[in-house]
C-alpha positions in Angstrom: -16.3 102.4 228.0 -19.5 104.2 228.3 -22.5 103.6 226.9 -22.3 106.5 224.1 -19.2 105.2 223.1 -20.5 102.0 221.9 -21.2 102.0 218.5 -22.1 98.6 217.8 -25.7 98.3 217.1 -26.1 94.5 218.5 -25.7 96.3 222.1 -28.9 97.3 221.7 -30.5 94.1 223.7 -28.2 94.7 226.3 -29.5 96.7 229.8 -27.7 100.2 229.8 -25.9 99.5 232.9 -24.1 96.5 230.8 -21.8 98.0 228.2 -19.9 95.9 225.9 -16.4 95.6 227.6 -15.1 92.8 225.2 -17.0 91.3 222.5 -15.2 89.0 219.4 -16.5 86.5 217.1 -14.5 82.6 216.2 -15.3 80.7 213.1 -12.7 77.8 213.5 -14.1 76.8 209.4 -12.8 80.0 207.9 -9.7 79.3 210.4 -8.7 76.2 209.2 -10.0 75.8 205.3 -8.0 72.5 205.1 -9.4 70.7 208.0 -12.8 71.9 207.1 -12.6 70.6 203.7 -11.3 66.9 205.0 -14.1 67.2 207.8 -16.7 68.1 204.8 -15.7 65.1 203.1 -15.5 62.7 205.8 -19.0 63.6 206.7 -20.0 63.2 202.9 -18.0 59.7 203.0 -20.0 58.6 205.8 -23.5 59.7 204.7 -22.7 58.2 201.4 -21.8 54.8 203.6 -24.8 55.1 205.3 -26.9 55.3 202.2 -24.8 52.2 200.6 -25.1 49.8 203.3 -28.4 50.7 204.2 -29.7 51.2 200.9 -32.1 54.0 202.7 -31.8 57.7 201.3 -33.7 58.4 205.1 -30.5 56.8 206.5 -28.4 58.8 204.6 -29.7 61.8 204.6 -30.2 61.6 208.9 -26.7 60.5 209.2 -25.5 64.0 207.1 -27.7 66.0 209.3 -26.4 64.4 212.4 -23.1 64.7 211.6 -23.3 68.1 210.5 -25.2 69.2 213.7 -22.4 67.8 215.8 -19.8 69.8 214.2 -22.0 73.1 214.1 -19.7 75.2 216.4 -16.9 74.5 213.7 -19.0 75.3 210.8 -20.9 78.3 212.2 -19.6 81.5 214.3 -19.9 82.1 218.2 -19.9 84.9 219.3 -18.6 85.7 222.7 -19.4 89.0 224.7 -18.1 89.5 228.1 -19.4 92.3 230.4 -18.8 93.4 234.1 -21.7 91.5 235.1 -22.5 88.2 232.6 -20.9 86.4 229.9 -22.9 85.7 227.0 -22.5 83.0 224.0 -24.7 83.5 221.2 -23.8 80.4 218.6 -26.7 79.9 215.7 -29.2 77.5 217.7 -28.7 79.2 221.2 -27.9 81.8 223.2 -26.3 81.4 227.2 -26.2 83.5 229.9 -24.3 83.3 232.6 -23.3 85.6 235.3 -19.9 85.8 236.6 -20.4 85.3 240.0 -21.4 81.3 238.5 -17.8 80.3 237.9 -15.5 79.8 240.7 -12.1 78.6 239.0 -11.1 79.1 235.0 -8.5 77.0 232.9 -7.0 78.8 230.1 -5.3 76.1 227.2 -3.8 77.4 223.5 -7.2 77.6 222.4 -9.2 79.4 224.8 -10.4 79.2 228.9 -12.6 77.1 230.5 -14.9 79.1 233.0 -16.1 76.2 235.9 -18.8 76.5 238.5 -16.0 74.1 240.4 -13.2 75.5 243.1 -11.3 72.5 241.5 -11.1 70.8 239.0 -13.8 68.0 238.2 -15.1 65.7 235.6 -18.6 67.5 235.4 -16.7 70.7 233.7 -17.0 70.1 230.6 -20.7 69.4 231.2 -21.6 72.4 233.3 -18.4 75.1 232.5 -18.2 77.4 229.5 -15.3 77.0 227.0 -14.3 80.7 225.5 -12.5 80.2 222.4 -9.4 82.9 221.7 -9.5 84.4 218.3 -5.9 86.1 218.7 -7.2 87.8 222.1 -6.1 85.2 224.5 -4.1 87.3 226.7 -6.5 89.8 226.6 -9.7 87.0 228.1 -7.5 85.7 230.0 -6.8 89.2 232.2 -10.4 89.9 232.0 -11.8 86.3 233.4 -8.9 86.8 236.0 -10.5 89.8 236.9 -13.7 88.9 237.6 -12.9 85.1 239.1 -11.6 85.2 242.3 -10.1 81.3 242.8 -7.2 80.2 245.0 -6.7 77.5 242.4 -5.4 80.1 239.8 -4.0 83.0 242.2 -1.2 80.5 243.2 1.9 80.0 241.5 3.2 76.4 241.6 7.0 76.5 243.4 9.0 75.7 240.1 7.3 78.8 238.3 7.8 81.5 241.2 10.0 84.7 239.7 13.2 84.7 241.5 
């Protein structure tokens, strides 16, 4: 896609030799309005909890802000934008960069692809990986990490799975 043909204004911060080749956004709240709601009160039942045993509003009040911050990436939207050249994950605090040539292996799931800087698989991962949620594009990501990861670990097919 060339750069004329984009006609998302949010491109703008990107350099013109980046044009957006797939861009979406995930809100896993507006996904799943009944587990948000029991996650809303489970939070409220703790901070209320808190606030009883402690008889502290501070208490309360820290453990409701806590809480909530842990669970930001379900209650906010990410949004994801993959390029030729970087991947970028703009969620409501931050913003990562991360260029391609970063991530040696990926591990797709039902929920999205983890993107590792490992050639296998390790416990430091989830610590130094990025995890791309699907929003009803997961065959779509998937071809495009493929693409751009070159990995031994997910170019071979295990015996049992060869086509015949």
């Amino acid at each position: 896609m060339a750069d004329s043909e984009v006609k998302d204004d949010r491109s703008a911060d990107l350099p013109a030799d980046e044009g957006i080749t797939l861009e979406w956004t995930t809100h896993p709240m507006k996904r799943k309005p009944l587990a948000a709601v029991l996650v809303t009160l489970f939070i409220l039942v703790v901070g209320f909890l808190v606030f009883v045993t402690t008889e502290s509003k501070t208490f309360g009040t820290l453990a409701l802000v806590v809480l909530f911050l842990s669970l930001a990436k379900f209650y906010m939207p990410t949004r994801y934008r993959l390029t030729d050249r970087r991947i970028t994950v703009k969620t409501t605090t931050q913003t990562i960069h991360k260029t391609w040539s970063q991530f040696r292996s990926f591990y797709p799931d039902n929920n999205g692809v983890l993107l590792s800087p490992f050639i296998s698989p390790s416990r430091l991962e989830s610590f130094r990986g990025i995890y791309l949620i699907f929003s009803g594009n997961k065959d779509e990501v998937i071809d495009f990490v493929r693409a751009r990861i070159v990995s031994d670990v997910n170019d071979t097919v295990p015996a049992d799975k060869e086509e015949k």
